[in-house]
C-alpha positions in Angstrom: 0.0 0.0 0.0 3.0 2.0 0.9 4.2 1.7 -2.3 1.1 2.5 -4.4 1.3 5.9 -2.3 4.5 6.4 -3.2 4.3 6.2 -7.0 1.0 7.8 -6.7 2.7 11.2 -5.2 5.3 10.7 -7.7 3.1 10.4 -10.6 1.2 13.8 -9.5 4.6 15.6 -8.9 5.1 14.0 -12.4 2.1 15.8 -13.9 2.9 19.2 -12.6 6.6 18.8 -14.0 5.2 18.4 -17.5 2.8 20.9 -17.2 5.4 23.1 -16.4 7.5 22.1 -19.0 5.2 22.5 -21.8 4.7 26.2 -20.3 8.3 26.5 -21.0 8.7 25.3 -24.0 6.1 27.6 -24.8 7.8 30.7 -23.8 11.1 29.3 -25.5 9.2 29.1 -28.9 7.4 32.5 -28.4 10.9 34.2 -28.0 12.7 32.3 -30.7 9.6 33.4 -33.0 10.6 37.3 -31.9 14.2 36.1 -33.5 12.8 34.8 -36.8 10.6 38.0 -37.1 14.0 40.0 -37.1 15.7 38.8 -40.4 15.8 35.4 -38.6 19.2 36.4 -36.2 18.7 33.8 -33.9 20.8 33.6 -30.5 24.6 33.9 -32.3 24.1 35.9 -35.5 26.1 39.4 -34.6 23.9 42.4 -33.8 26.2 45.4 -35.4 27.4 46.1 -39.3 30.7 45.6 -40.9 31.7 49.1 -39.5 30.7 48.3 -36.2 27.5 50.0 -35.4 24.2 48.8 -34.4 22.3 46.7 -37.4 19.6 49.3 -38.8 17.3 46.1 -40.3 16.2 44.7 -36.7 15.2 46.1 -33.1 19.1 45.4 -31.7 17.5 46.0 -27.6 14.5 43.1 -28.7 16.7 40.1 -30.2 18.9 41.0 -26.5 16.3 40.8 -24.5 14.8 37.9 -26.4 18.3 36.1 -26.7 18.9 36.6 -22.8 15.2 35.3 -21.5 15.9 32.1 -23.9 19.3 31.3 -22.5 17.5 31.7 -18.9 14.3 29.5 -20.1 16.9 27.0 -21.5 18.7 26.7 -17.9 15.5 26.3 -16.4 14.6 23.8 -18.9 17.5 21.7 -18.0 17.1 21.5 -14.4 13.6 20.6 -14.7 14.3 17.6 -17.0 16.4 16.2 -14.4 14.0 16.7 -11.9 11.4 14.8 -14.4 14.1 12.1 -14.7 14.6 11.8 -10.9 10.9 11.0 -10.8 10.7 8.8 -14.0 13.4 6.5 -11.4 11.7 6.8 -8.9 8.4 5.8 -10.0 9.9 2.6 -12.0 11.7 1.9 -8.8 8.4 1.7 -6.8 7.0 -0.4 -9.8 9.7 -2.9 -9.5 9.0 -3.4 -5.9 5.1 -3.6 -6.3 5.7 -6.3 -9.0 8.3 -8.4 -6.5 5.9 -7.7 -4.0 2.9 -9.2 -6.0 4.1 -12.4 -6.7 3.4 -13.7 -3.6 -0.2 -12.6 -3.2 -3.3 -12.8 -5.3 -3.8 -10.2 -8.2 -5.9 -6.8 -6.7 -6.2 -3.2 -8.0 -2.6 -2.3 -6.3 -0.8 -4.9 -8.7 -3.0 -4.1 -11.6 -1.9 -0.5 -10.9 1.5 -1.7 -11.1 1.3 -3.9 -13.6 -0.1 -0.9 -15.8 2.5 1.7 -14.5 5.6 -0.9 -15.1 3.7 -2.0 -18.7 3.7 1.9 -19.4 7.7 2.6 -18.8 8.3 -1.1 -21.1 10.6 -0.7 -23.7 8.4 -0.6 -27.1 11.3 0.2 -29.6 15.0 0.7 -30.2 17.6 2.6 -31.9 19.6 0.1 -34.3 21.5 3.2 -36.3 22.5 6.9 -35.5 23.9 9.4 -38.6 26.3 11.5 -37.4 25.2 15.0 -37.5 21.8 14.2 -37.3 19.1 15.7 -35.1 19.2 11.9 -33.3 23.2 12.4 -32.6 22.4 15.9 -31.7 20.0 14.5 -28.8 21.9 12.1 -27.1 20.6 9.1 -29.0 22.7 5.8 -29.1 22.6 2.3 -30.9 21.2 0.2 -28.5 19.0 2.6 -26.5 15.7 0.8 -25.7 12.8 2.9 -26.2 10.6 3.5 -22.9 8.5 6.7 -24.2 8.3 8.7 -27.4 6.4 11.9 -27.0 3.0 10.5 -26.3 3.7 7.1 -27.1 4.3 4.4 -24.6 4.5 0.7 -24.8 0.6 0.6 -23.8 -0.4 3.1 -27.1 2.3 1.8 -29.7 1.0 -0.3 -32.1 3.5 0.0 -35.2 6.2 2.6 -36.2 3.7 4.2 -37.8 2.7 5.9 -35.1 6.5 6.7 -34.1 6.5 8.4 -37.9 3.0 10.4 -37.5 4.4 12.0 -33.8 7.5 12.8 -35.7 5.9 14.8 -38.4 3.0 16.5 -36.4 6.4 18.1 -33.9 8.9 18.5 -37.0 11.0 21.2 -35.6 9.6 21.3 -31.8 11.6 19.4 -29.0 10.1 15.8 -27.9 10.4 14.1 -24.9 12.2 10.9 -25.5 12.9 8.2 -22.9 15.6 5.5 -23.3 17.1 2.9 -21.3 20.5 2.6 -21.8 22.8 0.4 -19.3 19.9 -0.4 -16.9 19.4 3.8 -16.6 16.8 5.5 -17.8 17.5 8.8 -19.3 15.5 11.7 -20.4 16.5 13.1 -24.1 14.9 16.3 -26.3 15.0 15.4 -29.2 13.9 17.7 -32.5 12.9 16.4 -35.7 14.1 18.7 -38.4 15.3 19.1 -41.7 19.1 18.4 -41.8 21.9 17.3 -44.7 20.7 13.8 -44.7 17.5 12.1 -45.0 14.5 12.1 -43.1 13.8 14.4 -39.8 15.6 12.3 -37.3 18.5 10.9 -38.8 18.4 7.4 -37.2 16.5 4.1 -37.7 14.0 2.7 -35.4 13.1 -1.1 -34.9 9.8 -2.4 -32.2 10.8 -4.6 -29.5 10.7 -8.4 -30.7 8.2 -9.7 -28.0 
């Protein structure tokens, strides 16, 4: 019962971190859309002419402030998806112990509960082939990594890698959640399907779990 609490509080605290990251993420794009609207400068492009005064073409104090509240957002950003990944282990550690737990004792809501939650954070996919360069490489994805969550797909909603494809093209150049097990350790990745050199939006190949 203990347990069930546990993962329970977890999962809420869970909820309100992606609440608050979509938020975010929100602001992020907002800002970087107040870059594109000034001759697309984005956070490194320099903000004075060849004779070193300020560019006439663009609102020079607007991309600073814009540029400065993104770096800020982007810090933020960081520490929060380590907090989501500190609670992502948490909560599969509690579902591991229900499971053990379980096996000695007749099936109730708790295990179900369990059993739903541990089905939920099951590997679905995984990475067989990374490009270098890609937006894949660029996220922290590796050959090998087992895929526990891909935006809103789980292993309880995937069905083929059709669905993996119709996510990837619906968020082409917005930041998903992705989360792989890698060594045993789960990790929390952004990665961005975009247009790059080579082919496709991701730059890697994705195979489902044999089960």
């Amino acid at each position: 019962m203990l347990t069930l609490f546990k993962m329970a509080a977890s999962m809420e605290n869970i909820n309100h971190l992606m609440k608050r990251k979509a938020e975010l993420e929100a602001e992020i794009k907002a800002l970087n859309d107040v870059l594109d609207s000034q001759q697309g400068v984005g956070l490194k492009e320099p903000l004075v002419d060849q004779e070193g005064f300020p560019r006439a073409d663009i609102d020079v104090y607007s991309v600073r402030h814009a540029r400065h509240q993104i770096i800020c957002l982007q810090n933020d950003h960081k520490s929060l998806m380590a907090e989501i990944e500190e609670e992502l282990y948490k909560i599969h550690a509690e579902a591991r112990k229900q499971k053990g737990e379980s096996m000695d004792t007749n099936e109730d809501d708790g295990s179900v509960q369990a059993q739903s939650l541990t089905e939920r954070l099951s590997p679905f996919a995984e990475v067989d082939r990374v490009d270098e360069g890609s937006p894949a490489s660029e996220a922290g994805l590796k050959v090998g990594d087992a895929i526990l969550e891909f935006g809103s797909i789980t292993a309880i909603k995937f069905q083929s890698l059709q669905n993996i494809a119709s996510v990837v093209q619906h968020s082409k150049d917005n930041a998903l959640k992705v989360i792989v097990r890698r060594n045993n350790t789960d990790k929390s990745l952004n990665l961005t399907p975009k247009t790059w050199s080579g082919r496709g939006l991701l730059g890697c190949n994705i195979v489902p779990v044999k089960r």
